[in-house]
C-alpha positions in Angstrom: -17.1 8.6 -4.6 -19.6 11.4 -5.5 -17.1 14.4 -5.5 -14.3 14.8 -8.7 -10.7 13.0 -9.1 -9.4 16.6 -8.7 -11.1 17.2 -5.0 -10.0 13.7 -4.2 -6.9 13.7 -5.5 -6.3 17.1 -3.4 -7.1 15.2 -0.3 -4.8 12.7 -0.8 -1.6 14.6 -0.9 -2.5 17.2 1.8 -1.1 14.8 4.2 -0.8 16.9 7.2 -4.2 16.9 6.9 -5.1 13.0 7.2 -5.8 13.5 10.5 -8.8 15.4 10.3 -10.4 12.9 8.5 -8.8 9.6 9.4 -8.1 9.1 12.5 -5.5 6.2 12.0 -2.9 8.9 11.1 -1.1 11.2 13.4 1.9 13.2 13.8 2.4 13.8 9.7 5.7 16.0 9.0 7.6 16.9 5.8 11.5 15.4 5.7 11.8 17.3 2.5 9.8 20.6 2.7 7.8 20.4 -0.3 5.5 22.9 0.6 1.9 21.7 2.0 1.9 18.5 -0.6 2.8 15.7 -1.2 4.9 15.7 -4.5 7.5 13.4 -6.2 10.3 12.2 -3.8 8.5 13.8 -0.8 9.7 12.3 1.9 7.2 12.7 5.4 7.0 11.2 8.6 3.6 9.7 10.3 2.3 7.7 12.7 -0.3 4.8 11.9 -1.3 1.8 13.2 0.6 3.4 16.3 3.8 2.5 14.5 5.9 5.4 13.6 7.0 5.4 10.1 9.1 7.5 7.5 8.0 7.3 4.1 8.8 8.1 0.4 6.4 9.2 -2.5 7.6 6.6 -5.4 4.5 7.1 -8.1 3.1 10.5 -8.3 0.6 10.7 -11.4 -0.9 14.0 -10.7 -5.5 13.1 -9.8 -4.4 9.5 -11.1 -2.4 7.4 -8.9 0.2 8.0 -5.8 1.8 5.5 -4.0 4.7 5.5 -1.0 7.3 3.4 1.0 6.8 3.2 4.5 9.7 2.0 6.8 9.3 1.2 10.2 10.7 -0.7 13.2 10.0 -4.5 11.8 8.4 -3.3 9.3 8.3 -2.1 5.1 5.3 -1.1 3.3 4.2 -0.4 -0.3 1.2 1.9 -0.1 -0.7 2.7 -3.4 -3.9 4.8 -4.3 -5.5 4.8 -7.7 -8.4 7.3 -8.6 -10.4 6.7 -11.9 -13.3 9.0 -12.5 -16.3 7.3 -13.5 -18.3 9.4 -16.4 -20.7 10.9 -13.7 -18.6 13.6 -12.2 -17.4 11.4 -9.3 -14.6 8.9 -9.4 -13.4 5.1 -8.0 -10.9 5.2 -5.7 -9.0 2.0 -4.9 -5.8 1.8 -2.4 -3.9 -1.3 -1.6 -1.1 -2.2 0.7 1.7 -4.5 0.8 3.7 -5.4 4.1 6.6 -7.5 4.8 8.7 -7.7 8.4 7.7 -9.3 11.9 5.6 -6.2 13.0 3.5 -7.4 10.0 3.2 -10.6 10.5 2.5 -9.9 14.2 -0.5 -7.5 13.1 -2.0 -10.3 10.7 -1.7 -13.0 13.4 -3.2 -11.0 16.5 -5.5 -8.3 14.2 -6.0 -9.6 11.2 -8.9 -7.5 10.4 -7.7 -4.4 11.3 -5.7 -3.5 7.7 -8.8 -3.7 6.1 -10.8 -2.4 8.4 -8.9 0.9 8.8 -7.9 1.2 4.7 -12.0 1.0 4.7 -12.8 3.6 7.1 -9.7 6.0 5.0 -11.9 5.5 2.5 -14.8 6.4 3.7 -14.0 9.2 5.3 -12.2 10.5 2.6 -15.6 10.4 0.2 -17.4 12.3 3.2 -14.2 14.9 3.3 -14.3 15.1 -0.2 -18.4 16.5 -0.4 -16.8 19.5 1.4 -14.3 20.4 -1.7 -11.1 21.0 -1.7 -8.6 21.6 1.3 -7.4 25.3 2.2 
């Protein structure tokens, strides 16, 4: 991506505001108020994939790396980001996700495009958010 770790990283963990940018996330509320971030322990509540989940910051590495739980009906997720800069005043951001439970396996047999499709397109749109700096 062409804009900082910082302004990235700032994206990231304004999660209520995910859904100006991605549109496969909805509905994102704070379990723990922890002010309008996402922090250690945070817990939130979202919607994606038009599965409702509640989920749990487990790796918070402040413009490095942030990664969550996501439990759902049928359904437990591992979601991690990692953000390197790269030398040129931009950075590499990578996410991954692990899932396990029938809802899962259900999404893989009758979509199973769509994870990678959609992880893409956060992706994407993040690096186009980004250009605009960082979120008020």
């Amino acid at each position: 991506m062409d804009s900082s770790a910082d302004v990235v990283w700032q994206w990231l963990i304004h999660a209520r505001k995910w859904p100006e940018y991605y549109s496969n996330s909805s509905n994102v509320q704070y379990e723990n108020e922890s002010g309008p971030i996402l922090k250690s322990d945070t817990v939130f509540r979202w919607k994606t994939f038009d599965v409702s989940l509640i989920s749990e910051v487990k790796e918070y590495v402040e413009n490095e790396r942030i990664a969550w739980t996501g439990k759902g009906f049928g359904l437990d997720v591992y979601h991690a980001w990692l953000i390197m800069p790269n030398g040129k005043g931009g950075c590499i951001v990578r996410t991954e996700e692990v899932q396990h439970g029938f809802v899962s396996r259900l999404g893989k047999l009758f979509f199973p495009s769509r994870m990678h499709a959609q992880h893409q397109h956060w992706l994407e749109q993040l690096a186009i958010q980004s250009k605009t700096g960082k979120p008020t």
